[in-house]
C-alpha positions in Angstrom: 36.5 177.7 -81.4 37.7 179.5 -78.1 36.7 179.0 -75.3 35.3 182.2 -72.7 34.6 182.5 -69.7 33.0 186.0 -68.0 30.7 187.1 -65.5 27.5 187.9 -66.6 25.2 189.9 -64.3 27.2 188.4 -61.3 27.4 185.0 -62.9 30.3 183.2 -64.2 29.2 181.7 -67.3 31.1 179.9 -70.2 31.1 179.2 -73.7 32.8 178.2 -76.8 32.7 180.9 -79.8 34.0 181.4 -83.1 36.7 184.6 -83.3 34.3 186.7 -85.3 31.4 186.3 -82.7 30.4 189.7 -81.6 30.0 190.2 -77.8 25.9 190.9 -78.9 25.5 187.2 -80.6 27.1 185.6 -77.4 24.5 187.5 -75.1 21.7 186.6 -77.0 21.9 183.7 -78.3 24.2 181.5 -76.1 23.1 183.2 -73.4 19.2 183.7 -74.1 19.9 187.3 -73.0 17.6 189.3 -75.2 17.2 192.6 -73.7 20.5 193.7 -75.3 19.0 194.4 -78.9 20.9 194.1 -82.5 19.8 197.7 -83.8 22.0 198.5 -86.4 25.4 196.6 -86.7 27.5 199.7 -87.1 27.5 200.7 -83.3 25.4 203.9 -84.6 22.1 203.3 -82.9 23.4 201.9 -78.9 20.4 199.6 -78.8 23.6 196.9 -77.6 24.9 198.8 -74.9 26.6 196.4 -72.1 28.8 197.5 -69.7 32.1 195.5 -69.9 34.3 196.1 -66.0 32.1 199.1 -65.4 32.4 200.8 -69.0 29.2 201.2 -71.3 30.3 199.8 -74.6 28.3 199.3 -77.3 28.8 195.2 -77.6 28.2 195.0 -81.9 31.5 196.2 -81.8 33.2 194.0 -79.9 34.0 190.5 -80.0 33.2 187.7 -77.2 36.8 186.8 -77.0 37.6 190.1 -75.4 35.3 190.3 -72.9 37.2 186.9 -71.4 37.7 186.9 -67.6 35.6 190.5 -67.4 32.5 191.4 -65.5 29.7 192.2 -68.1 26.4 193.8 -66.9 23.5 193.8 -69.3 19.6 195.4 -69.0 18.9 191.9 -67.1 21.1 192.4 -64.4 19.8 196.1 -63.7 16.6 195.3 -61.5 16.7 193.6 -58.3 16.7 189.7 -57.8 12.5 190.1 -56.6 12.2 192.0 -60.1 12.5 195.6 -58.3 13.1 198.1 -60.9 16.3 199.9 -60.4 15.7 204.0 -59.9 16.7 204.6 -63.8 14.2 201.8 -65.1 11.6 203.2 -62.4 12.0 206.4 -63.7 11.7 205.6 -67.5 8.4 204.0 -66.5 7.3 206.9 -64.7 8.4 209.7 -67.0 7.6 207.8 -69.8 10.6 207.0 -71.4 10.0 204.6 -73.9 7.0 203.6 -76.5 8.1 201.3 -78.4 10.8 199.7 -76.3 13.7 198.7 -78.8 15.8 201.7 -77.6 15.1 201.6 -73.7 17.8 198.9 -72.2 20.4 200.8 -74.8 19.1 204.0 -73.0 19.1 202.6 -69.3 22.6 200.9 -69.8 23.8 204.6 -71.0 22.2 206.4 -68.5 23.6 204.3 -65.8 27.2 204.6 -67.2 26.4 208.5 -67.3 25.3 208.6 -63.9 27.5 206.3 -61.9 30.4 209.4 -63.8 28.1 212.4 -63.4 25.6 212.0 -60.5 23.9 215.2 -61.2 24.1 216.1 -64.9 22.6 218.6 -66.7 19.7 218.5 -68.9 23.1 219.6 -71.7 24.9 217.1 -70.3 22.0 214.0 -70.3 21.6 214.8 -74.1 25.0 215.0 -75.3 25.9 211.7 -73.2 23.2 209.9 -75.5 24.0 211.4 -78.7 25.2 207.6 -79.4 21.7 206.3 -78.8 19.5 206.6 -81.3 15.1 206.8 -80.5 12.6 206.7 -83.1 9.6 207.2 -81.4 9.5 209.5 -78.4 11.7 212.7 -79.3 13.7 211.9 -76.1 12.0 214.7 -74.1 10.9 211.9 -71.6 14.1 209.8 -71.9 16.2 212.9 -70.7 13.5 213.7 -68.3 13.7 210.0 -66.8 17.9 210.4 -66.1 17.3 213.5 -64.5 14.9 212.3 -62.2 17.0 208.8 -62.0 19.7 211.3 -60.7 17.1 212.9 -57.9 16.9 216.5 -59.9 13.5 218.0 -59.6 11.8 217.7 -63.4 9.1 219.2 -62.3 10.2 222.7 -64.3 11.2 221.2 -67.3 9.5 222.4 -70.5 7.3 220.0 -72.2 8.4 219.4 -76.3 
């Protein structure tokens, strides 16, 4: 066992894991934070997606041991203490970005990464960035739509699919 230590959401919290446990297993199950979701295993779908000293990375590939001493966020640490949603989760509710839910803190942690880069992305741009996240239910039409608006762009135009 190894023992870790990381900030989690803006707290320090600690642990003791074995070398093959994946950032994911830490986050939920020592930590009880269940928002980041096991989708796939193969890093294919992005349903895990932390952000690890400001960098989206999908956290089924990566071990708990290296993320020692770094500053992890995760979907639980995106809204406000009072439960505020932040603009991107505010705009996924809004534009309807989700249905079934598995996908959406995957998509939010992306989007954020994408837009703390590219504050104003194109509707090119939103897509290719989540080529790495994988939706099942909603065509991402909405999803892309959400990021824009997240990003202040007037949606208002866009073509419905």
């Amino acid at each position: 066992m190894t023992k870790i230590t990381m900030t989690v959401n803006g707290k320090t919290v600690s642990g003791d894991v074995e070398g093959r446990t994946l950032l994911v297993d830490f986050l939920r199950n020592d930590l009880r934070l269940t928002g980041t979701h096991v989708g796939c295993d193969t890093s294919q779908c992005g349903a895990c997606t932390v952000h690890v000293d400001g960098v989206a990375v999908k956290s089924c590939t990566m071990f708990a041991a290296e993320a020692d001493g770094a500053d992890v966020a995760t979907i639980e640490g995106q809204a406000a203490p009072d439960g505020t949603l932040n603009a991107i989760q505010a705009a996924f509710q809004e534009h309807h970005g989700l249905q079934c839910g598995f996908c959406t803190p995957g998509m939010v942690m992306a989007a954020a990464d994408l837009l703390k880069n590219n504050p104003k992305p194109t509707e090119a741009e939103v897509r290719h960035h989540l080529e790495g996240n994988i939706c099942r239910c909603t065509g991402y039409h909405n999803i892309v739509k959400a990021i824009l608006a997240a990003s202040g762009q007037d949606v208002s135009q866009l073509a419905a699919e």
